[in-house]
C-alpha positions as CSV (number, residue, x, y, z in Angstrom):
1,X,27.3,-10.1,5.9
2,X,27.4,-11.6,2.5
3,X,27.3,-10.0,0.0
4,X,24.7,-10.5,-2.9
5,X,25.2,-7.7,-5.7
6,X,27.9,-5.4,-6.2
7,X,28.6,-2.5,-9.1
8,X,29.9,0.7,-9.6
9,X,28.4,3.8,-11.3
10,X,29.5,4.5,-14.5
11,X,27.4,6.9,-15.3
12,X,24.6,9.4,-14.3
13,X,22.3,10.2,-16.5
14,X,20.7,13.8,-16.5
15,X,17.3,13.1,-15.6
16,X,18.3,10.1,-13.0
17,X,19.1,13.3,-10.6
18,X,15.8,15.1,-10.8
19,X,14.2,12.1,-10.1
20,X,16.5,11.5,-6.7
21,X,15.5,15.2,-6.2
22,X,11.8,14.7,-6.8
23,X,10.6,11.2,-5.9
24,X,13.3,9.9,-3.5
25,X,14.2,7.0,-6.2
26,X,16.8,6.3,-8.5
27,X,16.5,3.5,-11.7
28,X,20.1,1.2,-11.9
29,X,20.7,-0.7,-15.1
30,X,23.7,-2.4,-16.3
31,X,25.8,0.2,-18.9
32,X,25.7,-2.8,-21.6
33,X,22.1,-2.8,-21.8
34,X,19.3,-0.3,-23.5
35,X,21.6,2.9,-24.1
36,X,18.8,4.5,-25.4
37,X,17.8,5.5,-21.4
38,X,20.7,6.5,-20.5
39,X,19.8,9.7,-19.5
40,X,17.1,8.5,-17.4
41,X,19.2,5.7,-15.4
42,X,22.4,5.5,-13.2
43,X,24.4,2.8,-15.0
44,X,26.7,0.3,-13.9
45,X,29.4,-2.3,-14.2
46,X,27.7,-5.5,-15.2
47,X,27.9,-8.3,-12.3
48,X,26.1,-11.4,-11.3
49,X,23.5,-11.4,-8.8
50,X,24.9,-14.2,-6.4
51,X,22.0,-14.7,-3.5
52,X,18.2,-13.5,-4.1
53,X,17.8,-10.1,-2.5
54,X,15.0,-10.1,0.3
55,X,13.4,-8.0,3.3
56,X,16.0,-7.3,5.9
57,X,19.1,-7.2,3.8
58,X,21.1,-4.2,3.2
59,X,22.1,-1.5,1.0
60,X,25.8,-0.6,1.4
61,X,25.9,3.1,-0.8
62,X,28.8,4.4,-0.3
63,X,29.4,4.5,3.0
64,X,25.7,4.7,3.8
65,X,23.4,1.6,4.7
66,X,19.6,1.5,4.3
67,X,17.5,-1.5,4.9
68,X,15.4,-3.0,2.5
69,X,11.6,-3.2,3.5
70,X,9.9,-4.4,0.6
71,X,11.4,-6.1,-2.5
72,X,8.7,-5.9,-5.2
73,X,8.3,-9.4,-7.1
74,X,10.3,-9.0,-10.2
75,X,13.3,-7.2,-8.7
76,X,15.7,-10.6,-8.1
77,X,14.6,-11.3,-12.0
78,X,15.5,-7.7,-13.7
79,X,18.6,-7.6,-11.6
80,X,19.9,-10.7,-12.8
81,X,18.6,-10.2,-16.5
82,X,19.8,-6.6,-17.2
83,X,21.1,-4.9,-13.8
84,X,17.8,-3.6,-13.7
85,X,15.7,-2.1,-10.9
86,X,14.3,0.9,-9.1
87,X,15.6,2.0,-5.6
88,X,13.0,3.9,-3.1
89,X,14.7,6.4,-0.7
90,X,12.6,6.4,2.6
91,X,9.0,6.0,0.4
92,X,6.9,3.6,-0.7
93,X,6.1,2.3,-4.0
94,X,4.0,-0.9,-5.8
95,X,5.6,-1.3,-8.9
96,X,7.5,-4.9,-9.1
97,X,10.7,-3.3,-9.9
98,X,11.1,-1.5,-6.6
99,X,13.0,-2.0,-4.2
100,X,12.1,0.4,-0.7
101,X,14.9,1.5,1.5
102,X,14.9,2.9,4.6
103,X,17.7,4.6,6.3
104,X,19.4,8.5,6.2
105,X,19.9,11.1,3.2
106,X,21.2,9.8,0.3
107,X,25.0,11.1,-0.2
108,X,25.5,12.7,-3.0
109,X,25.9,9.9,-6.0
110,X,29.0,10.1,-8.7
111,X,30.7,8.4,-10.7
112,X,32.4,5.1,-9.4
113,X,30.7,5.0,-5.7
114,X,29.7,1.4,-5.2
115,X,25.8,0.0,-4.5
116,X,26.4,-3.0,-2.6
117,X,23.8,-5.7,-1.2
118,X,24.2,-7.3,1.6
119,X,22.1,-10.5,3.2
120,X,20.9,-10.4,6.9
């Protein structure tokens, strides 16, 4: 597998839990950009998005994998912009942000575990 995308958390902010906890999703953005959402976002080490992320590929989360099923239309663009986008844990969403993941539980997320994407 290639690999597309890789960060590390840097940072969870307060509300990014409650929304795990609440809608299955969790919002990633780069730690250099927009600190005023911090506590809404896990944030991340900054990297370059090196392939575009599509249907099929995986999500390496630890040592959990999920497989993307729907990439919404503007996810490749935010990544690569700001480290942006929103990550759906076994639901389904429409907002061109998303990214919708099927696969187990999430682990528990902390600081310095690694989101990793992987092509087909």
């Amino acid at each position: 597998m290639s690999v597309k995308y890789e960060v590390s958390v840097t940072a969870i902010g307060k509300l990014a839990s409650k929304f795990l906890e609440t809608n299955n999703s969790i919002i990633l953005l780069d730690e250099e950009t927009h600190p005023n959402l911090a506590e809404m976002v896990i944030e991340h080490t900054s990297s370059e998005l090196k392939g575009t992320i599509t249907v099929g590929d995986t999500l390496i989360l630890g040592k959990q994998k999920y497989k993307i099923t729907r990439v919404g239309e503007n996810v490749n663009e935010t990544i690569r912009e700001n480290g942006h986008c929103t990550l759906l844990f076994n639901t389904t969403g429409s907002m061109p942000g998303q990214i919708e993941l099927e696969g187990s539980a999430v682990p528990p997320l902390s600081v310095g575990v690694k989101f990793t994407f992987c092509g087909k």
